[in-house]
N, C-alpha and C positions, 0 to 999 in steps of 0.2 A: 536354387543356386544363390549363395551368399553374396558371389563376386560381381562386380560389377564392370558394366562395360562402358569405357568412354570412345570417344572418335576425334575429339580435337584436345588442343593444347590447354585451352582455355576452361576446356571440362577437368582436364587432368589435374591442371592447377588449384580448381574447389574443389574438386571432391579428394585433393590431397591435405588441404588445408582442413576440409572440415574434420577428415579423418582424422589428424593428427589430434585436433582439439576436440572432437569426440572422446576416442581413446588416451587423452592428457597425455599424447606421446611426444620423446626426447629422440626420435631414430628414424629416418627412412630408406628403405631398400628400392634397387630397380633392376629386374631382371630384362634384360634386351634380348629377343630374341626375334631370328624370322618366323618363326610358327612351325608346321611339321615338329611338334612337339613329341620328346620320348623321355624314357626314367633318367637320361642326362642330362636334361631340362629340371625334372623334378628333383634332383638336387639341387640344383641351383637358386628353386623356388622354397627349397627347404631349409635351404643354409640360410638367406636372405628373411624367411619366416621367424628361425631361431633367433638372431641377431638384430631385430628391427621391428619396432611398432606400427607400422606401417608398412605395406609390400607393395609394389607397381612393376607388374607386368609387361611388358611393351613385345607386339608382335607387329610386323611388319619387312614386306619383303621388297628390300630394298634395291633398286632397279640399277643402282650406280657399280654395285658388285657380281654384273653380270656381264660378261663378253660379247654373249648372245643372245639375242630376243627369246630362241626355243629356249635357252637353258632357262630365263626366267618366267614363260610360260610353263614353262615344264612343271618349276618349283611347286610343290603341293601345299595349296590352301585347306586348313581344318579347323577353323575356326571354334566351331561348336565341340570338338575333341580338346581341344587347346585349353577350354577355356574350364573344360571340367576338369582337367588335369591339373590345370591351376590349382583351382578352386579347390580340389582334394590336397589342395597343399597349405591351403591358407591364405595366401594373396589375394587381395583387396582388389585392387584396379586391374584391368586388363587395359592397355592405353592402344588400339586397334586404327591408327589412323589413314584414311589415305594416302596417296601417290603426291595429289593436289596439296593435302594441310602440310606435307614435309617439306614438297620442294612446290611451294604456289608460282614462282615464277618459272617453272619449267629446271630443269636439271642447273644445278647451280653452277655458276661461274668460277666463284670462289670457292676452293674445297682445302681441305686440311691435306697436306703433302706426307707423308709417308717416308721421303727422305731414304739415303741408303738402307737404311734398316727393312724397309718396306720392298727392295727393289731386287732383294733373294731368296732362295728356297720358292715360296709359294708364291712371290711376288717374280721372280725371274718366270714362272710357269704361268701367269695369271698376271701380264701388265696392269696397271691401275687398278688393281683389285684393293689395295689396303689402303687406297687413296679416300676410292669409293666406301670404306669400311668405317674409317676412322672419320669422313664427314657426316656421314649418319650417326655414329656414334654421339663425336660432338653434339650433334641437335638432342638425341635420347638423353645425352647427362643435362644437357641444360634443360631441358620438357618434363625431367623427372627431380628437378629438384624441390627439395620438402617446401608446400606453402604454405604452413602455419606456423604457430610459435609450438617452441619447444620449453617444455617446462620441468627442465633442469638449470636455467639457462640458456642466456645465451643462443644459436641456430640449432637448429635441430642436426644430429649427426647424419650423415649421407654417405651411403655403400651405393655399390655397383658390381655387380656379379657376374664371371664371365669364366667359362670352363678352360680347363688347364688342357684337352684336346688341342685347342686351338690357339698352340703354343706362340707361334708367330704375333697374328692379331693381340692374343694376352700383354706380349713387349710392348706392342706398338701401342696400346691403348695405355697403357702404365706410363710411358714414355711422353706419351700425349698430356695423358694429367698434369706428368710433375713440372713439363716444358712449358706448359700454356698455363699451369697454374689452378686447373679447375678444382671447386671446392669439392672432390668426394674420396673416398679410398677405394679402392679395385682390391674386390677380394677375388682371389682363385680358388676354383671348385675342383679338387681331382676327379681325373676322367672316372666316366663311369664305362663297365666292360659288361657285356655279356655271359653266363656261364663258361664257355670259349676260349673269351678274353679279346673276341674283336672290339675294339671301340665305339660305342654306340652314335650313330649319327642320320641324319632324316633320308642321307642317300644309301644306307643300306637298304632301303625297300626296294633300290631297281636290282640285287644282286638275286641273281637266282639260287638256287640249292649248292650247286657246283660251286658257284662265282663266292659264297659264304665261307664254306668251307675253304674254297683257295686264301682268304682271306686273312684268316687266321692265322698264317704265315707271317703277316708282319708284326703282329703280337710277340710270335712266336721268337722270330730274333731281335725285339727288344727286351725282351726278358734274357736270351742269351748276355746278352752286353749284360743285364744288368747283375746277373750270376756272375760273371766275371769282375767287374768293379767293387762288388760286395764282396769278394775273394782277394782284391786287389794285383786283377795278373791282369796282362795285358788283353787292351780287349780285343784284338786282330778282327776288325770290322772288315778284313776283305773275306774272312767267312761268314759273319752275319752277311754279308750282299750276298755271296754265292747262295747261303740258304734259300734269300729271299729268291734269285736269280733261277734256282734249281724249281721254282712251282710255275708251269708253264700258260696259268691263266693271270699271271702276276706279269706287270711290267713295269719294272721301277724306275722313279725319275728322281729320287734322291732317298739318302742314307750316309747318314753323319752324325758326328756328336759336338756339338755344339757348346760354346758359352752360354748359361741361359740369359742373360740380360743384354749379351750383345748381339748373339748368336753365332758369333764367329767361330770357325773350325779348331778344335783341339783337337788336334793332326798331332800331336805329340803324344798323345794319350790311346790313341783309334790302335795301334798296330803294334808296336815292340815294347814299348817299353809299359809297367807297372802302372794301373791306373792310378790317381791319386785325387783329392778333391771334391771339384760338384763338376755336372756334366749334364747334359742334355740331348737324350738323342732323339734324333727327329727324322721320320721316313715317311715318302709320298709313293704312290704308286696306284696304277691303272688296273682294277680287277674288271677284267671284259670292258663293259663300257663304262666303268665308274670310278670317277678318280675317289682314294681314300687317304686322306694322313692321319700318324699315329706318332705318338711323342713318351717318351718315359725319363725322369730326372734319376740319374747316377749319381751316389754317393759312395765312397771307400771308406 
């Protein structure tokens, strides 16, 4: 296996340096992610591969984006899967740190706020969850940034890659760069689906056969909307909901079309009147016991 495993910051930071000036590279990537890796993941280590002389990994499952102790014991550890999957992608460092090297004095005091923006949709369903998201985060952009010279010039260029799924966090973290000013770009990765067209994500392994196929329903009515916007009729999203409403392992907590930068509601656009523009629609919902969101961007 090529790739390599670090566990502190301090490791991350030479073996990113040495990398760079090994490879005479002008570019580095970092893919963040909690682990329970799938083919959604490997785009993002792919896209990051193409676009960057350097790739860094980051797997860790972050305690501060969890309500409940079971839920983050629950979260599945796969370290040695993880890292081969990397690794079949090209990515260099795997940066694997503990609980201790991220937050050494116990859960931090100080966390990056989330702000309105953070405080609906998934954040109204999941208090301080984007809170928690985007203070991890912060630490990964700064732990992953490139430490050697770049020789085009000048720093070395720095990406950060983070799937179009998880449309929300996506805002908040763009939002976060451009406010606080951090040196990198946020690229989005469009979701990756299943033959299906569910969403792939590390919590479909608790659905069962049934619980899958009910699933596939909210797929199902964001492609409705998006047939309709691409037609330019209205998109009457109180039948998208009843679709969704009509599958009886399904229990939906939101379905809207959104601004995508702000996320605010385009209630002008959802029901009578003629789609027009750009649009966002974003759906959360409970299949048995496993909550699922799914997102699809409208254009006319």
């Amino acid at each position: 296996m090529a790739i390599k495993l670090v566990t502190t910051a301090a490791e991350l930071r030479a073996e990113s340096a040495r990398l760079l000036l090994e490879k005479r590279g002008s570019s580095q990537g970092l893919v963040p992610t909690m682990g329970a890796l799938h083919s959604g993941h490997a785009a993002l280590a792919r896209a990051a591969v193409e676009q960057n002389d350097v790739v860094v990994a980051s797997i860790f499952v972050n305690p501060l984006q969890f309500g409940e102790a079971a839920d983050l014991d629950r979260y599945p550890r796969t370290l040695e899967a993880d890292m081969a999957l990397l690794d079949a992608e090209g990515v260099d460092l795997v940066f694997a740190p503990s609980v201790e090297e991220v937050y050494p004095g116990g859960e931090p005091l100080v966390r990056v706020t989330s702000g309105p923006l953070g405080e609906k949709w998934e954040g109204a369903s999941r208090p301080g969850h984007f809170d928690g998201a985007l203070t991890v985060v912060a630490k990964l952009l700064h732990y992953g940034l490139p430490g050697g010279p770049a020789f085009d010039g000048g720093a070395a260029a720095y990406r950060a890659y983070f799937g179009q799924k998880d449309a929300q966090q996506l805002a908040l973290v763009k939002r976060m760069v451009s406010d606080l000013n951090f040196p990198v770009d946020i690229v989005a990765v469009p979701t990756v689906r299943s033959e299906e067209g569910l969403a792939l994500s590390s919590r479909n392994r608790f659905l069962s056969e049934a619980e899958q196929d009910a699933a596939l329903v909210l797929s199902r009515a964001l492609r409705l909307l998006e047939s309709r916007a691409l037609a330019r009729e209205p998109l009457d999203l109180d039948s998208a909901v009843a679709l969704v409403e009509s599958q009886p392992l399904v229990r939906l907590d939101y379905f809207d079309v959104v601004d995508p930068g702000t996320l605010e509601p385009l209630a002008e656009n959802c029901q009578d009147t003629p789609f027009r523009g750009e649009g966002l629609a974003i759906i959360a919902a409970k299949v048995g016991p496993v909550r699922l969101i799914d997102n699809l961007p409208l254009s006319s």
